[in-house]
N, C-alpha and C positions, 0 to 999 in steps of 0.2 A: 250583545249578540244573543239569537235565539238559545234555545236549549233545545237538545231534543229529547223526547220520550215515544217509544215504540215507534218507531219513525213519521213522530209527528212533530211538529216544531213550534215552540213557546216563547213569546216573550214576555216577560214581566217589566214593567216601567212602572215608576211616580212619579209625579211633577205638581207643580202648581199652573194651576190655570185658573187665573181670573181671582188671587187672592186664597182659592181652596186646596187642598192636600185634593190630588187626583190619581186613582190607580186608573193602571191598564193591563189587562190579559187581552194578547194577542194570539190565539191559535189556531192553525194552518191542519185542518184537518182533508182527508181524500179528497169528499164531496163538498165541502163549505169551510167556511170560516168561523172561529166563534171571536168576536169583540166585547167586552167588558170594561165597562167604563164607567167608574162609579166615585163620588165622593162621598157617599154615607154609609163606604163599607159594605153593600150588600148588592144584590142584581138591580134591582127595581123593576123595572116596565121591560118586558123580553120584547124583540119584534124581528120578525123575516123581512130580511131586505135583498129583493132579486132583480134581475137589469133582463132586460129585453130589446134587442135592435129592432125600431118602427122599420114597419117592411116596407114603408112609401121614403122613407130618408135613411140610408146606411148609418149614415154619422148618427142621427138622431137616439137615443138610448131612454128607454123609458124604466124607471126606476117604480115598482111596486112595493110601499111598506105595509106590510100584515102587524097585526097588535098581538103577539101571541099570551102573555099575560102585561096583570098589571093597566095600568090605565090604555082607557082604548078610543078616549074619547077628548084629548087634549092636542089638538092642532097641531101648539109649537110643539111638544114632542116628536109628534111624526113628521113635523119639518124639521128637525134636527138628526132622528132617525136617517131622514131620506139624503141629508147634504151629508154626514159622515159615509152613506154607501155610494154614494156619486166619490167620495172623496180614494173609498178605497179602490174604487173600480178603475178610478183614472191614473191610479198608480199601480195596474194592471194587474190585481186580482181580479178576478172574474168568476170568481165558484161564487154562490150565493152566502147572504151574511144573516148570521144569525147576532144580532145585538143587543146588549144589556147595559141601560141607562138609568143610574142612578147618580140623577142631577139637583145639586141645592139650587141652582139659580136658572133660572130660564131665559137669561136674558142674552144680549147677542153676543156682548162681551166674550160670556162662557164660551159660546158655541164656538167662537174665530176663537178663544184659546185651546181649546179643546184639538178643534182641526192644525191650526200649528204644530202642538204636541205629536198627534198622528201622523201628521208628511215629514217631521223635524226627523222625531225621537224612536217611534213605535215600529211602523208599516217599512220605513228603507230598509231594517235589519234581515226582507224576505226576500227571497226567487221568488218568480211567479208560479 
């Protein structure tokens, strides 16, 4: 279950995904979200990730990732980035996400273990 502090709410997890020890900081702030998701123990690569509804398609959701530090110029990151904020979005967060990825492996494996972890472990212990 979350935790809370100053009436904000925290979750801590680890898990293995894809073979690696993998932490998670989940927190549920007023205006956004912070996500942390790291297996070398520190931030790594920070990035804004924000949803926008296409005004020609309601359903449509247009997903913008910002590289705020850290590498800014690595593709699969910011497709990894962008499928974890499509991930939280659609389990009905909606404030924008601020995310911090520090990943050993870039490969796809990681990522679908990664997002299991987050719909399984992390993200259900919230309100929206």
């Amino acid at each position: 279950m979350p935790e809370q502090y100053c009436g904000r709410f925290v979750r801590h997890f680890n898990t293995t995904c894809d073979s690696y020890r993998t932490d998670f900081v989940f927190e549920r702030f007023e205006d956004r979200i912070l996500l942390i998701i790291s297996q070398l123990q520190g931030l790594g690569s920070i990035f804004s990730v924000t949803s926008s509804a296409n005004s020609t398609e309601s359903d449509n959701t247009i997903f913008d990732v910002v590289p705020l530090l850290g590498k800014r110029d690595d593709e699969k990151l910011i497709v990894f980035a962008r499928t974890i904020g499509e991930l939280v979005h659609s389990l009905g967060h909606q404030r924008p996400l601020v995310l911090c990825l520090s990943l050993k492996g870039m490969e796809k494996e990681v990522l679908n273990s990664v997002l299991v972890a987050l719909k399984d472990d992390v993200i259900p212990h919230f309100g929206h």
